[in-house]
Each structure stands twice: as C-alpha cells, then as structure tokens.
N, C-alpha and C positions, 0 to 999 in steps of 0.2 A: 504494500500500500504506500503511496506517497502521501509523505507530510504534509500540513496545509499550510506550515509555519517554516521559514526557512532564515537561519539567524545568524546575521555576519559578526563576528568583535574582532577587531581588531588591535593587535599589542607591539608594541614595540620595548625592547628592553623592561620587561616587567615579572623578572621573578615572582617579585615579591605580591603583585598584585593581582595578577595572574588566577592564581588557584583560588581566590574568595569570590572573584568576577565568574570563573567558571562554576562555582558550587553553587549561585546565584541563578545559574541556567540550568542545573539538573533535574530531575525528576522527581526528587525527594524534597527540594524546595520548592519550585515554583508549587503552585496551587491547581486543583482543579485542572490538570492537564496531564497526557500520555504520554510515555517517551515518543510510542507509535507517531504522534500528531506533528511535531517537530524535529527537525534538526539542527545541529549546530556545526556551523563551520569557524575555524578557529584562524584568523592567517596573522604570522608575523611579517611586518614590516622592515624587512631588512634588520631584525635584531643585529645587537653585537653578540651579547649573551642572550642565546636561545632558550627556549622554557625545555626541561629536561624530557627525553624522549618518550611519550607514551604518554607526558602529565593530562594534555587534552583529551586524549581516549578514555582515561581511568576513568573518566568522569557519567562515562553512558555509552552504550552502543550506536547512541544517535549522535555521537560526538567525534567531528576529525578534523584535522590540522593540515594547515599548509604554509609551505611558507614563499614569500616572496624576496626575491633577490634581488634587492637596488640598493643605491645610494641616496634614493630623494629623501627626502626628513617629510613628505607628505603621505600621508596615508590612501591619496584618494582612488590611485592605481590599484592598489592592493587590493583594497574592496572592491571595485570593479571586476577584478581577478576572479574572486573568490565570488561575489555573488553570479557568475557567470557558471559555477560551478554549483548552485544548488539546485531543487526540483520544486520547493514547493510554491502554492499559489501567491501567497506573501511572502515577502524578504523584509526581514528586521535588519536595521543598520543603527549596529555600533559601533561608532568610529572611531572612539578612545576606550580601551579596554582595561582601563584603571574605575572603571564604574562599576559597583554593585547594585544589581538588582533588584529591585520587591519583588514578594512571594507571585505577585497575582497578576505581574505584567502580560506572559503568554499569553495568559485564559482567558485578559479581559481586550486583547488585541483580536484574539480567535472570534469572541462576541461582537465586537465592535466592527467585525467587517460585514457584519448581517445587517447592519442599520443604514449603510449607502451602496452603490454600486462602484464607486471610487472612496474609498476613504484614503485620507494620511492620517494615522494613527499615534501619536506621539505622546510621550510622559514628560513631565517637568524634569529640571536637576537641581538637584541637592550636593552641600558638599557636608563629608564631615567634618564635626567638631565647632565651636560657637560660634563662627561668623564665615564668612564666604574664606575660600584660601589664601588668598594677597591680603585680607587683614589678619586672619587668624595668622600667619607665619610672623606679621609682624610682633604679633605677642610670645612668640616663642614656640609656635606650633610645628612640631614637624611628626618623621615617623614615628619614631619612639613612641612621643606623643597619643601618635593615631591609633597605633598595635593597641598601647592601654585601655584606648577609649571605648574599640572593639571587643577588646577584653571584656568591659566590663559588662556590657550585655549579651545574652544569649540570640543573637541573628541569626545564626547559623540555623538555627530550630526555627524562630521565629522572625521572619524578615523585616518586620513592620516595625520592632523597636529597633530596627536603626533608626528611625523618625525621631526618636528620643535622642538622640545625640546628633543630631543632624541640622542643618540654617538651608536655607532659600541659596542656592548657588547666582550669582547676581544674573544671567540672564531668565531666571525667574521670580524675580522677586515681584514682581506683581500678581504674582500666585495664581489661582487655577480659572480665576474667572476675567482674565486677561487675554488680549491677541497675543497669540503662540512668537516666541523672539526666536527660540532657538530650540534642539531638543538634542539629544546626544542617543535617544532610544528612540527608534520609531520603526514605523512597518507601512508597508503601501503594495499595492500587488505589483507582483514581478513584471508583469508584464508592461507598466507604466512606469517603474526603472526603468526598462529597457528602450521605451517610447523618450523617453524623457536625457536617455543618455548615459545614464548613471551620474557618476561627480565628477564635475569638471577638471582634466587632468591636467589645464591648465592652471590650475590652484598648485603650486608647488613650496607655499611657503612650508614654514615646520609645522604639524601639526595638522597641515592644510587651511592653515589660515580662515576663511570665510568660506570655504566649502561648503560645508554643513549650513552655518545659512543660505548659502549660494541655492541650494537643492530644495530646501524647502522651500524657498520662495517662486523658484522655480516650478513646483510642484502646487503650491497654497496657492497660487495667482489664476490658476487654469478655474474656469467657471465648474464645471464637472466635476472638481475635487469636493472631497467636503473635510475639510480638514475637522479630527479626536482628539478631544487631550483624555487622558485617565486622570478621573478623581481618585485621590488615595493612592495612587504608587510613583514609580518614581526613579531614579537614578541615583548613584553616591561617590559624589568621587573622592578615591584614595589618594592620599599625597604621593607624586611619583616625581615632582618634578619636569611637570610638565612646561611646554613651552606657552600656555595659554594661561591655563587654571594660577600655574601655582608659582608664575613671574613676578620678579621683585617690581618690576618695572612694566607701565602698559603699552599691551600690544597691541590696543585695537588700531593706532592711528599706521601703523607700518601696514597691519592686515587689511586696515579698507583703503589706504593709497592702492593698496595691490588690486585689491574687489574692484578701483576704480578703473585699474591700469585694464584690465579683463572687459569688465561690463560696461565702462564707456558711459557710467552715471554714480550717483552718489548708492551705497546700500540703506534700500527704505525696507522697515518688517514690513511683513504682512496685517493690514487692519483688517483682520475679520476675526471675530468672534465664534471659538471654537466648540461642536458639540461636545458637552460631556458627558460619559460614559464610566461607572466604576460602583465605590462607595469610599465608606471610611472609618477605618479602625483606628480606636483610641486613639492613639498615637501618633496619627494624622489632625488631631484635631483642630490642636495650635495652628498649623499652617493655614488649614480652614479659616479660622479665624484672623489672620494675617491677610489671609485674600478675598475676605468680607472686606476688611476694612482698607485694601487697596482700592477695590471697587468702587468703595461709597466714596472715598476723596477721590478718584477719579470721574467720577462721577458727577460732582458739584462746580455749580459754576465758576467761571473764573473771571 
C-alpha cells in the first residue's frame, strides 16, 4: 500500500539533534496514525559529520536516509532530491531538521487534507527555552542549557509538554489566528510541489535564506490554494547553531537583499487569513491566549 503522507527533514551536521527530531516522527509518538500511512525520508545536506549508519532506519520501517553531496550551505536542492524520491499523495517539508515535532502533526495534516481540494497545510514554530533564540542566547542560553530543559520534562512520552518550556519563535509571534509568515512544517500534495517547482534552487544562501518563505508565498498566492495552520501543534527548534535561528547578528537584511536580487520586488507575507484545523491541550493554552490577544490589538483601530 502506498502512504498518503510522505515527509522530507532535512539535516545538516546534527548529531546531536538528529535522533529527538526523528523520535518526533515515529510511530510511537506521533498520535493517531500508522506506520503503514506515512513515510519518512531523511536527506543530509552535504554533512561534514554524518549521522551514524542505520540511526535513520532504527527509527521504523517507514524510515530511510539519503544523502546529498555538495558544497552549497543551502538546503533547497537536497529537498528537491529527496522529495522527488517519495510516493505518497502529500509531501511534508522540513527544511531545518533541528525541529521537534508535536505528537498530533501527521494525523491532523492526514484530516486537514479532506477539508479542500488544495490545501497548504502548515504549523506555527516554537523555539525552546524562555524567549525566541537570539534573545534567549543573549542570556546565557545554549546547549547545555537546552539538554536540561529537555530533561526536565517527559516529551518523549508526551509531546505536548514541550509547550511548557517553549516561547513563540518570532516568525510566529502573532500566534494562531494571524496570516501565516513563515512555517518550517508543512504538507501540500505532491503533485502541486511539483506544478509549482519545488524550492527555488536559486536560493543559495546558508540555510536557504528566504526559500521557505519564497515557497509559501508562492504556493499561498495561487486563488485555489486554501492555505491550514494547526491549532495546538507545532515545531521546536533545538539550538544547533544555526545560520538563521540562532545568529548573534540579523540576517534578514543580507536574506531579503538576496529575495530581492531573485524576485525583482521587495518580500510581502501572504495576507490571508488561514483555516484552522486541530485542538488544544493544556499546555497549549498560554499561547492560545497570547494569540487572542494579538488579534484583539490587531484588530483595533489605529
């Protein structure tokens, strides 16, 4: 039987991150879903230190690795690579795979594609630990830090109290009942990937730079789409040293010089008002309540 869910993550030098992101996509965590219904394809991006032989397969039968050989510091080939390499009707694209999962992501992507004939289906990001990464680092946050923080709740059993140690990653800080900025998890069927081009492989910054918004917007603009966000789940990303998240210094102005250099205009989100689809456990509440009260001062006149 082919899967209906087919799930790219992508890693670049991430031992350490690695094996939590993939526990986050197995069987025994997500919620509410079959190994049978999904797959996972794992690609690195030109690692220097590769994840150790097998780590990706330990994880499930529906689980395999590949990897890609280059020098770009961009991810956007690689994923292309690799989603070119799956079967099923949806493709999940995770482009930085320093992120952990909520339990309920698959199952409520699997739901969420019965509500349009096109959907984009995306989750907010979260980062761990009190405040988004470029402040929290200025207080002294790093890995060390972040192993304890993990420690100190049970996620692994239970997904959703990562919430409980978790802030609004700043491209979501306007919380759930916001137009969609950016997503780092999302699914849209394969076949409108493919219509669509996949990600622009002229994004070559680190990280890929504005890619990821590049594609949603590309994707959110088309009248036919109907852009999801999921209430209640969500992304987390792990300190890794990234080139975006977890910079002393900001990159957007280097990133959208480039978006300009490419697209030949300034980068505008997308203004539409996304359906929502999910729930919310406990420990989503807070942010609930963070994104009541974005809405209502966005809401009031100015």
């Amino acid at each position: 039987m082919m899967p209906a869910l087919s799930v790219v993550v992508c890693f670049f030098d991430m031992q350490r991150e690695a094996p939590r992101t993939l526990h986050s996509l197995g069987a025994a965590y997500q919620r509410d879903i079959q190994p049978a219904e999904y797959e996972v394809i794992a690609v690195e991006n030109g690692s220097r230190a590769r994840l150790p032989s097998g780590l990706v397969e330990s994880f499930g039968e529906n689980f395999r690795s590949t990897y890609f050989d280059t020098d770009s510091p961009s991810p956007v080939e690689a994923i292309n690579r690799a989603v070119a390499m799956t079967s099923g009707e949806l493709v999940v694209i995770c482009i930085d795979g320093a992120r952990i999962l909520s339990p309920g992501v698959l199952a409520w992507m699997l739901r969420a594609r019965r509500l349009h004939p096109e959907p984009f289906v995306a989750t907010l990001s979260f980062h761990l630990g009190p405040d988004a990464k470029a402040r929290s680092m200025l207080a002294g946050y790093d890995q060390a830090a972040e192993d304890a923080l993990l420690a100190s709740v049970p996620w692994q059993e239970d997904g959703y109290r990562l919430f409980e140690i978790a802030s609004f990653a700043e491209s979501s800080r306007f919380g759930w009942f916001a137009p969609l900025i950016e997503s780092n998890c999302y699914a849209l069927r394969r076949a409108l990937f493919d219509e669509l081009g996949g990600l622009d492989a002229k994004f070559q910054a680190p990280g890929g730079g504005l890619a990821n918004h590049d594609f949603l917007r590309r994707a959110c603009t088309r009248p036919e789409v109907e852009p999801i966000v999921l209430l209640g789940e969500g992304t987390f990303h792990q300190f890794h040293g990234g080139v975006a998240t977890n910079a002393r210094a900001d990159t957007w102005p280097g990133f959208h010089a480039d978006y300009v250099r490419i697209r030949g205009a300034d980068y505008e989100p997308v203004n539409r008002r996304p359906t929502l689809v999910g729930h919310m456990p406990a420990p989503t509440l807070k942010f609930l309540a963070r994104s009541l009260e974005a809405a209502l001062e966005a809401s009031r006149p100015t």
